[in-house]
N, CA, C and O atoms as CSV, one atom per row, in Angstrom:
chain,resi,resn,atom,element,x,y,z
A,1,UNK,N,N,-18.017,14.050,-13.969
A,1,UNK,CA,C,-17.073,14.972,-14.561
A,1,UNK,C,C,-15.694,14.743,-13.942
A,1,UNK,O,O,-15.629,14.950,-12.730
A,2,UNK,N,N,-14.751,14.412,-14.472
A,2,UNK,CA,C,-13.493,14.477,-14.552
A,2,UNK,C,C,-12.734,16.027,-13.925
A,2,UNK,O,O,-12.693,17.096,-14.535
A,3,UNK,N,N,-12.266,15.780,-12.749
A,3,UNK,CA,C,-11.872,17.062,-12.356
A,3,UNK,C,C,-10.223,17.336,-12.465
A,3,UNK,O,O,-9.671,16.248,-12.303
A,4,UNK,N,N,-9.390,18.235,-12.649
A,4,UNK,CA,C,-7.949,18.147,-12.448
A,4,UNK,C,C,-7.309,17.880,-11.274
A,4,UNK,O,O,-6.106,17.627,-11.214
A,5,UNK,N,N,-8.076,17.925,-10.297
A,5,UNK,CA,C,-7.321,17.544,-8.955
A,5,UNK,C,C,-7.999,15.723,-8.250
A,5,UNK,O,O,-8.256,15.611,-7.051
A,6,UNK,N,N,-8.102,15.017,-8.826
A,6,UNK,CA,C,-8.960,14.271,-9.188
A,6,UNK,C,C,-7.801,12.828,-9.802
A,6,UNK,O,O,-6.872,13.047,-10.580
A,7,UNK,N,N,-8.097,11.583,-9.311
A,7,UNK,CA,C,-7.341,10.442,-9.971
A,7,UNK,C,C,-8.347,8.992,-9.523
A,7,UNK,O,O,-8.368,8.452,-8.416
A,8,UNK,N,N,-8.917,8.704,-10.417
A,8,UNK,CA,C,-9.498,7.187,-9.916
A,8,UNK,C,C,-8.332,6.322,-9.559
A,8,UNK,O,O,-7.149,6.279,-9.898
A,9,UNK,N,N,-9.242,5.532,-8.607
A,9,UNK,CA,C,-8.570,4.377,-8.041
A,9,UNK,C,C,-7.518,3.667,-8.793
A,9,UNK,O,O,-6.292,3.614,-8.697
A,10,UNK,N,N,-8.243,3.231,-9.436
A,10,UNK,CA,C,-7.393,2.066,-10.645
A,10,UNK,C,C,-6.247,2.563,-11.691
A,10,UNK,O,O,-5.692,1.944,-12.599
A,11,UNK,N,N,-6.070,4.109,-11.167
A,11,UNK,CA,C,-5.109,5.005,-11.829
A,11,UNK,C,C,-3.991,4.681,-10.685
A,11,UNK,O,O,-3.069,3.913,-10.957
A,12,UNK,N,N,-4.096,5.275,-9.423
A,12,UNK,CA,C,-3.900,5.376,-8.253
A,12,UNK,C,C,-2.834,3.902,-8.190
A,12,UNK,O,O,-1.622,3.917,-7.973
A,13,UNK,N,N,-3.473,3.001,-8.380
A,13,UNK,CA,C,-2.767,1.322,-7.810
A,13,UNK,C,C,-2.076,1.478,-8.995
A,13,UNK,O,O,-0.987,1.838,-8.546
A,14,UNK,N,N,-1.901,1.452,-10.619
A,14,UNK,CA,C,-1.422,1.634,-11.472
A,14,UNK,C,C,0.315,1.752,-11.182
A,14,UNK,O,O,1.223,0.923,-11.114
A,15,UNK,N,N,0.232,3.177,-11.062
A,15,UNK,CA,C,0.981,3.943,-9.894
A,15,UNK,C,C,1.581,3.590,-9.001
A,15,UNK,O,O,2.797,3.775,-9.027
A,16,UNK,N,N,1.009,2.984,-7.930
A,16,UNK,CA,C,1.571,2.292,-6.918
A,16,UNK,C,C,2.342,1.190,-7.230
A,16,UNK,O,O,3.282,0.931,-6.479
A,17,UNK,N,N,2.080,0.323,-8.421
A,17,UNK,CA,C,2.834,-1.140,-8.370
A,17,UNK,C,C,3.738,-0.846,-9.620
A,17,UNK,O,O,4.300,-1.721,-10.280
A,18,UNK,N,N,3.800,0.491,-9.854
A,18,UNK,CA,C,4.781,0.653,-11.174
A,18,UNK,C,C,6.288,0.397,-10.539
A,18,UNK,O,O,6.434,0.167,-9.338
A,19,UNK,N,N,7.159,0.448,-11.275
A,19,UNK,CA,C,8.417,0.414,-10.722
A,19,UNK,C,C,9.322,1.556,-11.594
A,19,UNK,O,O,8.933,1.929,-12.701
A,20,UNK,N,N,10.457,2.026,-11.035
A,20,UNK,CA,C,11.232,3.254,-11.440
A,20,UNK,C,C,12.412,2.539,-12.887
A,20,UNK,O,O,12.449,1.309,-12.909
A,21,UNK,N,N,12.873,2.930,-13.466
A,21,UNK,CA,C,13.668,2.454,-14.313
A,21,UNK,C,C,15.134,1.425,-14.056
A,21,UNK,O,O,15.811,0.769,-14.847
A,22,UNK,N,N,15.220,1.626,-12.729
A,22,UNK,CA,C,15.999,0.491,-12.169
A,22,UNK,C,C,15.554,-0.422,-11.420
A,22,UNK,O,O,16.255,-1.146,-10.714
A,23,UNK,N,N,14.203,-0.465,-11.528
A,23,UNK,CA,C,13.522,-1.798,-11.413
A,23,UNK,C,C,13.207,-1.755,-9.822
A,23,UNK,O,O,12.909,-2.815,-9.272
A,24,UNK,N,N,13.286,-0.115,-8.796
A,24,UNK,CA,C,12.475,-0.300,-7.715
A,24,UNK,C,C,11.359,0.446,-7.885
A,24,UNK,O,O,11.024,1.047,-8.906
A,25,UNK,N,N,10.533,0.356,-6.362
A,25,UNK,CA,C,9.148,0.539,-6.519
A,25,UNK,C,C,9.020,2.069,-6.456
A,25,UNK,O,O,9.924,2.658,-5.863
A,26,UNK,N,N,8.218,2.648,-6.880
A,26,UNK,CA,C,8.161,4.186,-7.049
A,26,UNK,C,C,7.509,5.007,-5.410
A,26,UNK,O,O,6.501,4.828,-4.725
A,27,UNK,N,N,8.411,5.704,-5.339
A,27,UNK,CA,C,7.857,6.260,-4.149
A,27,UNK,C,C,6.198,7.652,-4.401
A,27,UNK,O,O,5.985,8.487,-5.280
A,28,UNK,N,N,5.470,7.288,-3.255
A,28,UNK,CA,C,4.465,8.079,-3.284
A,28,UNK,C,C,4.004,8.939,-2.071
A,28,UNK,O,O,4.720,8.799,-1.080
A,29,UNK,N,N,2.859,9.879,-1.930
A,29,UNK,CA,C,2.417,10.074,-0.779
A,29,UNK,C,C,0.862,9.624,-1.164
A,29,UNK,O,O,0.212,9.724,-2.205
A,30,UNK,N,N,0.503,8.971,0.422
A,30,UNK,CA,C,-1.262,8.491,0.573
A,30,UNK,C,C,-1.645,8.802,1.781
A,30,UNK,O,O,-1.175,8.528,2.885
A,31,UNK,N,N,-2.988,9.695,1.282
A,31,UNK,CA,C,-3.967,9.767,3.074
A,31,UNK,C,C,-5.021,8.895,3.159
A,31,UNK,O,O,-5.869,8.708,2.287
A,32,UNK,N,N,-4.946,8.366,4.232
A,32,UNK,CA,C,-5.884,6.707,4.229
A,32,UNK,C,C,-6.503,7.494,5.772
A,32,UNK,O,O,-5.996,8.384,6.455
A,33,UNK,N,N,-7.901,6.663,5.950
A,33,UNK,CA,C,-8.735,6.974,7.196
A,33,UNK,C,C,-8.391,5.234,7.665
A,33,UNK,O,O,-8.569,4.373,6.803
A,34,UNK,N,N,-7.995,4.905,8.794
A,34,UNK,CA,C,-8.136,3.314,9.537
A,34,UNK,C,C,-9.241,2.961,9.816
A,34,UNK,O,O,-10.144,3.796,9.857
A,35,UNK,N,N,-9.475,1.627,10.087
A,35,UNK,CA,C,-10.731,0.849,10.245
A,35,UNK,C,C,-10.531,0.157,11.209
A,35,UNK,O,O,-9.345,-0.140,11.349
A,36,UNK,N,N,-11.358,-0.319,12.114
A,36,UNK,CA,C,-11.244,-1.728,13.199
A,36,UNK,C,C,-12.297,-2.434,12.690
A,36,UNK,O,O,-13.388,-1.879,12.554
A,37,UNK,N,N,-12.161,-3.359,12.446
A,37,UNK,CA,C,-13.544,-4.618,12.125
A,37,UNK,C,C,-14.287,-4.997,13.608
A,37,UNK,O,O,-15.448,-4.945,14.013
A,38,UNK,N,N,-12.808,-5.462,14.275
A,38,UNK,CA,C,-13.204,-5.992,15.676
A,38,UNK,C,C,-13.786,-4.665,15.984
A,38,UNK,O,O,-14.796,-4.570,15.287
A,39,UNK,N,N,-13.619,-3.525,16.742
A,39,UNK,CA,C,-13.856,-3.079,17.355
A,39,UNK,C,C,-14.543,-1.730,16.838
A,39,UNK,O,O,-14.570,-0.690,17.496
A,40,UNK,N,N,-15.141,-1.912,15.455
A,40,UNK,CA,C,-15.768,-1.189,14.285
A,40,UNK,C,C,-15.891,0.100,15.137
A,40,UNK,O,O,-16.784,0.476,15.895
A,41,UNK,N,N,-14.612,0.703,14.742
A,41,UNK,CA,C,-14.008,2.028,15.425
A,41,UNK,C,C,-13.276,2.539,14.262
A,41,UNK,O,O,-12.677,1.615,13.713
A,42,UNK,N,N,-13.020,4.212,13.406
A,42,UNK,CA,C,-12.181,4.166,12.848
A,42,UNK,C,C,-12.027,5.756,12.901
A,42,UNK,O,O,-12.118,6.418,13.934
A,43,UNK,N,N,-11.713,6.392,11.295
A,43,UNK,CA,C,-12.192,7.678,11.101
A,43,UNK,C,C,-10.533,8.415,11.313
A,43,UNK,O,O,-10.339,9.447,10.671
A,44,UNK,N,N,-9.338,7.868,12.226
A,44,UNK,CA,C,-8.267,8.432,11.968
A,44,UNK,C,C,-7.797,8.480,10.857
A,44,UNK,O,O,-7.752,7.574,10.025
A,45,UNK,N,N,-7.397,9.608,10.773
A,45,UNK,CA,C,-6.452,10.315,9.241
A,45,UNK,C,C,-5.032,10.337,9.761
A,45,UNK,O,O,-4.398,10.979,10.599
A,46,UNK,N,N,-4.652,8.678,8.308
A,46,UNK,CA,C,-3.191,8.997,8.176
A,46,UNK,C,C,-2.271,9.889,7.724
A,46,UNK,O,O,-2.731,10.945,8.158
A,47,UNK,N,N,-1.407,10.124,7.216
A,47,UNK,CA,C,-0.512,10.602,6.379
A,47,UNK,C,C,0.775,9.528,6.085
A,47,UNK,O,O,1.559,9.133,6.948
A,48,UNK,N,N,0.785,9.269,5.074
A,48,UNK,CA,C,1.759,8.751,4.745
A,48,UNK,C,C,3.090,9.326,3.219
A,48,UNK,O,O,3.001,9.129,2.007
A,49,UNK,N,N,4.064,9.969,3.953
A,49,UNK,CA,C,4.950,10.661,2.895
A,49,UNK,C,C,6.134,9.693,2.586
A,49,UNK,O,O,6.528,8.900,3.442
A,50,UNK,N,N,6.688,9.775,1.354
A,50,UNK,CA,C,7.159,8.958,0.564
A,50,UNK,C,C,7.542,7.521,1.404
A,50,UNK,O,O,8.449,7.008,2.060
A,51,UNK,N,N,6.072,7.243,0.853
A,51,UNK,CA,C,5.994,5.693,1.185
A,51,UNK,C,C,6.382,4.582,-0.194
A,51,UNK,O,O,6.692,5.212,-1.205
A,52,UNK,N,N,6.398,3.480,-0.309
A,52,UNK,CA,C,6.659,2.479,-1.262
A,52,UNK,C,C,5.997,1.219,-1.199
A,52,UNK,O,O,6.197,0.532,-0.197
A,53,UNK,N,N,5.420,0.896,-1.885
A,53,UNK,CA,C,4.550,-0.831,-2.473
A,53,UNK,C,C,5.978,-2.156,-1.649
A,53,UNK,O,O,7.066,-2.581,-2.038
A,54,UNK,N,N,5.449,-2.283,-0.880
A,54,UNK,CA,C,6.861,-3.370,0.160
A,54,UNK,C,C,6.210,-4.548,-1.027
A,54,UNK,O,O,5.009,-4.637,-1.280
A,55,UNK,N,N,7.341,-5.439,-1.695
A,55,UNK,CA,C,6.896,-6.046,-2.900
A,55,UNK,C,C,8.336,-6.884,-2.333
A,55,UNK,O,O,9.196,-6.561,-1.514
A,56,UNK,N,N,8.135,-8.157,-3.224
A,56,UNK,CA,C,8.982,-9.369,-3.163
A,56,UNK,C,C,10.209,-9.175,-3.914
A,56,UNK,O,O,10.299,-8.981,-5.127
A,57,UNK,N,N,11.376,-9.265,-2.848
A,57,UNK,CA,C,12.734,-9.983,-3.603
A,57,UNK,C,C,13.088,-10.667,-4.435
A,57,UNK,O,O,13.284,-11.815,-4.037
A,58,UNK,N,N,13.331,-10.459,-5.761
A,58,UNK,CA,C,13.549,-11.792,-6.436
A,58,UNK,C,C,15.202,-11.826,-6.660
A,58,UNK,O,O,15.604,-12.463,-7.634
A,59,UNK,N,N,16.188,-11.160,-5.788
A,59,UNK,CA,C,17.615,-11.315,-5.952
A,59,UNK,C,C,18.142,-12.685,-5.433
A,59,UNK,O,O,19.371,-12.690,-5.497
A,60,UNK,N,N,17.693,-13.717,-4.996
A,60,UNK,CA,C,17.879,-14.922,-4.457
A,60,UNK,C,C,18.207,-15.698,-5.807
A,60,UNK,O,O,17.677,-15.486,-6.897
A,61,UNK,N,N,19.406,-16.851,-5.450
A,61,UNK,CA,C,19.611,-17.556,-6.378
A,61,UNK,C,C,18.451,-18.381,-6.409
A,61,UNK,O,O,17.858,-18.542,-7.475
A,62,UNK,N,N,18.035,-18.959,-5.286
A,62,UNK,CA,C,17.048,-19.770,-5.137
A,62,UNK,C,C,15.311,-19.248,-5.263
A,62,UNK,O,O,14.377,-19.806,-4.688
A,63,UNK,N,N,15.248,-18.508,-5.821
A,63,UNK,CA,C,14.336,-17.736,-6.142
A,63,UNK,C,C,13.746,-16.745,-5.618
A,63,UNK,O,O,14.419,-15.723,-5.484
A,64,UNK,N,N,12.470,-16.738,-5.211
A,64,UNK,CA,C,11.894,-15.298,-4.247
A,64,UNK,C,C,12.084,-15.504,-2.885
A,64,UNK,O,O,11.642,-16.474,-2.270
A,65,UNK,N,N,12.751,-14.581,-2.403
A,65,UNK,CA,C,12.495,-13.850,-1.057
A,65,UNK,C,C,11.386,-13.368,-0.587
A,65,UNK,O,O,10.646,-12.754,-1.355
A,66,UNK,N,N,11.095,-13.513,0.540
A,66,UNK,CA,C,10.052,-12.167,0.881
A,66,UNK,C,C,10.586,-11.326,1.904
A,66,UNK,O,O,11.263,-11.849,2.789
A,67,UNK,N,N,10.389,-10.168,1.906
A,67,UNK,CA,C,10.921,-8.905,2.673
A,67,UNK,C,C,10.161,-9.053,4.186
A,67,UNK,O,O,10.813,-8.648,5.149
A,68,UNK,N,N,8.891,-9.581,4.422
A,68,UNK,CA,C,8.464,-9.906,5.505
A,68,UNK,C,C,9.295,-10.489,6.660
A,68,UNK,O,O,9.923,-11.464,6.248
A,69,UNK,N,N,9.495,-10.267,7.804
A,69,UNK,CA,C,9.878,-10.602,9.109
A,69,UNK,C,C,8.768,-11.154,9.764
A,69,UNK,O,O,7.915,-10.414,10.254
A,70,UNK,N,N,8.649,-12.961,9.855
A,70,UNK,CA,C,7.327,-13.565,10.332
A,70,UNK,C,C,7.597,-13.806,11.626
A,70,UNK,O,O,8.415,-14.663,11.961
A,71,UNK,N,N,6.922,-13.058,12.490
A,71,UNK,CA,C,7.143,-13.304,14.071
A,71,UNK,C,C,6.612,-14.564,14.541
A,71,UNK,O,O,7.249,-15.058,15.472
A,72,UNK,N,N,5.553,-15.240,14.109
A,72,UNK,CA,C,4.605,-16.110,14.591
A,72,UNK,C,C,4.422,-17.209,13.203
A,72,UNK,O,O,4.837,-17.366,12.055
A,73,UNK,N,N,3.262,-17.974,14.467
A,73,UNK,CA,C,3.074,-18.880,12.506
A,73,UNK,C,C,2.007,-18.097,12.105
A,73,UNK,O,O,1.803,-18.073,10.891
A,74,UNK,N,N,1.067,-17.266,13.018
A,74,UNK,CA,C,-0.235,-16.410,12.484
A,74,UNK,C,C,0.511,-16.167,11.266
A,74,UNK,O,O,0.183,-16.931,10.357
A,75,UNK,N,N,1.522,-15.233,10.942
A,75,UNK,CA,C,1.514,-14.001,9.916
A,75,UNK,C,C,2.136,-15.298,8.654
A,75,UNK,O,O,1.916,-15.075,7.464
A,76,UNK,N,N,2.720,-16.297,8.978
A,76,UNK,CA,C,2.901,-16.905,7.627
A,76,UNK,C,C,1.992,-17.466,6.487
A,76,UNK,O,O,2.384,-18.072,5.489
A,77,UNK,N,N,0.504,-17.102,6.873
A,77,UNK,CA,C,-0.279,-17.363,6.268
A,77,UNK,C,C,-0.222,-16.061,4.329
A,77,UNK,O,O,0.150,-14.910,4.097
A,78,UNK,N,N,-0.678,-16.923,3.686
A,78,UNK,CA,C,-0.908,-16.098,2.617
A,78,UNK,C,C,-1.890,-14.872,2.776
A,78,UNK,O,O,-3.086,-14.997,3.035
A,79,UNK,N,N,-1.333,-13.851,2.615
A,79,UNK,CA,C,-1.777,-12.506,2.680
A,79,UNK,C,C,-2.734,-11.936,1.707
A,79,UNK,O,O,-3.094,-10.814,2.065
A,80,UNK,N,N,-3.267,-12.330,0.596
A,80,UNK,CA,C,-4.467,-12.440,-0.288
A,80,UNK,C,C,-4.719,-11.042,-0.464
A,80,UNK,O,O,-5.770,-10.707,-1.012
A,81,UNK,N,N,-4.200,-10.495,-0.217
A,81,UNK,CA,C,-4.110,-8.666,-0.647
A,81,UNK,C,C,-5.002,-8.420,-1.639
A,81,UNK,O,O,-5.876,-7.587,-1.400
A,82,UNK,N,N,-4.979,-9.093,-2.974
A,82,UNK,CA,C,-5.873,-8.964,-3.485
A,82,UNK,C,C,-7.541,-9.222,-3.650
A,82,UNK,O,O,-8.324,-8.701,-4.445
A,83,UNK,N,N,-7.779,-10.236,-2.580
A,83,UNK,CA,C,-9.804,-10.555,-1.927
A,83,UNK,C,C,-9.659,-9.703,-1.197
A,83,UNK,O,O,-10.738,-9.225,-0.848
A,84,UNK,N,N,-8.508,-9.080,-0.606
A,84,UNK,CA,C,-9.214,-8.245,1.134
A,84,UNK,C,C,-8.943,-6.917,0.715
A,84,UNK,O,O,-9.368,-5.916,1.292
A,85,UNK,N,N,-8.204,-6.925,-0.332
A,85,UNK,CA,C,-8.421,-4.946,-0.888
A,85,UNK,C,C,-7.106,-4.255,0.075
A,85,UNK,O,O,-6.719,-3.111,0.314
A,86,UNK,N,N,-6.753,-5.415,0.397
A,86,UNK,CA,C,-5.131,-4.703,1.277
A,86,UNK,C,C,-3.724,-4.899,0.612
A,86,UNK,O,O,-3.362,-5.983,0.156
A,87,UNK,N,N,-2.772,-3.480,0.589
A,87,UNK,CA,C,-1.535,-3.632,0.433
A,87,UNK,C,C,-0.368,-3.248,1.748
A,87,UNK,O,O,-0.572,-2.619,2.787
A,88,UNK,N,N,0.727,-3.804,1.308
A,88,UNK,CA,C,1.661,-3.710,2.452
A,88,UNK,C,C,2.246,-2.419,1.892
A,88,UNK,O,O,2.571,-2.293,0.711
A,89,UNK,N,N,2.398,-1.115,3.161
A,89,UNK,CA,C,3.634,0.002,2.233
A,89,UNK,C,C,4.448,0.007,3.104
A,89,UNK,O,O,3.933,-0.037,4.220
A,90,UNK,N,N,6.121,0.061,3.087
A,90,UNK,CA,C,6.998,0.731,3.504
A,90,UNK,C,C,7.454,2.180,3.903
A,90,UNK,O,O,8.282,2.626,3.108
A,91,UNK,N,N,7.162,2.936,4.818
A,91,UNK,CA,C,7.207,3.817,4.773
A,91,UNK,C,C,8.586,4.547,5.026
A,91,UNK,O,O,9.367,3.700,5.460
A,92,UNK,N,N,9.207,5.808,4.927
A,92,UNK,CA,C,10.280,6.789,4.774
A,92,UNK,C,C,10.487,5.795,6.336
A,92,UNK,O,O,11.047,4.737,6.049
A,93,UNK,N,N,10.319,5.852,7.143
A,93,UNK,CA,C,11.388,5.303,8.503
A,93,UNK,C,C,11.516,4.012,8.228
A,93,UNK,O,O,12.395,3.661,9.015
A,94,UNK,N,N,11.144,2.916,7.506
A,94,UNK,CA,C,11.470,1.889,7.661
A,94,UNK,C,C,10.005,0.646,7.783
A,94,UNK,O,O,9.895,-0.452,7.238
A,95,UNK,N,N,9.130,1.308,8.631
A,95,UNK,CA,C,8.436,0.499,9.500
A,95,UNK,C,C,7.450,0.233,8.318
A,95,UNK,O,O,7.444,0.907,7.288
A,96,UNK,N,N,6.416,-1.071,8.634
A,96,UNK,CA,C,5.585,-1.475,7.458
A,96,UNK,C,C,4.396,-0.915,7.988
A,96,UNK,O,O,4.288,-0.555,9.160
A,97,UNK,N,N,3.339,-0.826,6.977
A,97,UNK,CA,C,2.006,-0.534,7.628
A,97,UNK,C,C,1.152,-1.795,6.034
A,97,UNK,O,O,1.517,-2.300,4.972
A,98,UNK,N,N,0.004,-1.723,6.838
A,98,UNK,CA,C,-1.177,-2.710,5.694
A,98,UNK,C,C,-2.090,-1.325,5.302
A,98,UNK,O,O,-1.817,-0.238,5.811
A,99,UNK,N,N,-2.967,-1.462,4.544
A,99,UNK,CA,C,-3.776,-0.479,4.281
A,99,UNK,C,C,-4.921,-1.000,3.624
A,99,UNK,O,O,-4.641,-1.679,2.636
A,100,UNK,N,N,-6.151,-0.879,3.888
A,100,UNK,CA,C,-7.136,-1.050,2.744
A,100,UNK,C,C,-7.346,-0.148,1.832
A,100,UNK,O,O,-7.696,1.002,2.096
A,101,UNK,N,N,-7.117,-0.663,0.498
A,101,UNK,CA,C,-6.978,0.469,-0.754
A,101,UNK,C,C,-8.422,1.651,-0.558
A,101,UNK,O,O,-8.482,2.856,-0.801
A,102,UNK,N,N,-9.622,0.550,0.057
A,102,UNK,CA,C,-10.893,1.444,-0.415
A,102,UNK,C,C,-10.712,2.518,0.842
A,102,UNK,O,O,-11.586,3.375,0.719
A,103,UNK,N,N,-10.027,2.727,1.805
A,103,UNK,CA,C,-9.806,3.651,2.590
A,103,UNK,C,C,-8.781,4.968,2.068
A,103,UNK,O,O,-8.363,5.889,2.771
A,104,UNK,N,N,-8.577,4.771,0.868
A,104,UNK,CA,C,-7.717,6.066,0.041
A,104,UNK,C,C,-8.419,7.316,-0.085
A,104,UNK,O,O,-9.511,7.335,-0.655
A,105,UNK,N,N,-7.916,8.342,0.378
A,105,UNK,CA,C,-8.555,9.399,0.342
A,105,UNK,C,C,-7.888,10.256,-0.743
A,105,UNK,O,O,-8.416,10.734,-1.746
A,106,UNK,N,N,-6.436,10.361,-0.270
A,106,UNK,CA,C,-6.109,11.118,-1.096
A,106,UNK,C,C,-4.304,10.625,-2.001
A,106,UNK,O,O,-3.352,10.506,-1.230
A,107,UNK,N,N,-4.075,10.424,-3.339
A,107,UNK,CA,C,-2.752,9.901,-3.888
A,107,UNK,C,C,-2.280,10.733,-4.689
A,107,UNK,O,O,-2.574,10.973,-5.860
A,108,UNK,N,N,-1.217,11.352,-3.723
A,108,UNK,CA,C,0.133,12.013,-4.613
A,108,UNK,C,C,-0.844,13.487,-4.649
A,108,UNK,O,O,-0.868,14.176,-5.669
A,109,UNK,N,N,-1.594,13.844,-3.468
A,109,UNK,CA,C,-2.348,15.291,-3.469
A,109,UNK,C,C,-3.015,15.153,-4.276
A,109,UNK,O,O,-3.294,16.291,-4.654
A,110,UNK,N,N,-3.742,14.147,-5.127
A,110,UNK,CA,C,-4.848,14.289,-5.810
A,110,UNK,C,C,-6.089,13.659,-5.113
A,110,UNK,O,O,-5.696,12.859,-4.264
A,111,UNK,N,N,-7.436,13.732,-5.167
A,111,UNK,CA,C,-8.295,13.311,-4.369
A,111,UNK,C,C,-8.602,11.995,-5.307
A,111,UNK,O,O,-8.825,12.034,-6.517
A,112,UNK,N,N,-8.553,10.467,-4.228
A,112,UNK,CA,C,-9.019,9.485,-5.114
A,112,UNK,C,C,-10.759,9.363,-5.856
A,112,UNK,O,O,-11.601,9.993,-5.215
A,113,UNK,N,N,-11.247,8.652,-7.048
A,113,UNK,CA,C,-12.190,8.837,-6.984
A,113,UNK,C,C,-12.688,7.210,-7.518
A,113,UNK,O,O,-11.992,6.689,-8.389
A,114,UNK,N,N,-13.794,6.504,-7.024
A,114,UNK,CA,C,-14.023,4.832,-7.605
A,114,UNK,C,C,-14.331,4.850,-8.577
A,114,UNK,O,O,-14.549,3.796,-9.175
């Protein structure tokens, strides 16, 4: 049953990768729980308030930018966001965070549902 407080996933990302009428990314709020693989530890509750989909530059004459700051050669690897179920968000201060989508609890105060 379909509830009103209630948004599947695939509504949810919809949403997330839409863009506003001047062509930036739409701001949202998401509560995500973290994970450690290594150290298969998790269960903290984020909050994240008007956060944004950190998405590629294409204002370059020379074509795409990426908004990424690569400290190392680790992070220049392709980020495959889409096999590992992870997106990059920008959040209201600036700073980036990763997220695994299936860790969504809750988008824009609605409860996610798969």
């Amino acid at each position: 049953m379909y509830m009103k407080n209630t948004i599947f996933l695939t509504e949810a990302l919809k949403i997330m990768h839409s863009k506003n009428s001047d062509g930036t990314p739409v701001h949202f709020d998401v509560e995500i729980r973290e994970f450690s693989r290594q150290n298969k530890t998790g269960g903290k509750y984020k909050i994240y308030n008007d956060a944004k989909l950190l998405s590629q530059n294409k204002s370059s004459k020379k074509g795409i930018i990426k908004r990424y700051n690569y400290t190392n050669e680790k992070d220049k690897r392709k980020q495959n966001h889409w096999e590992n179920r992870t997106r990059n968000l920008e959040l209201a201060n600036g700073e980036i965070k990763r997220i695994n989508i299936l860790f969504i609890i809750k988008f824009n105060g609605k409860n996610v549902i798969y």
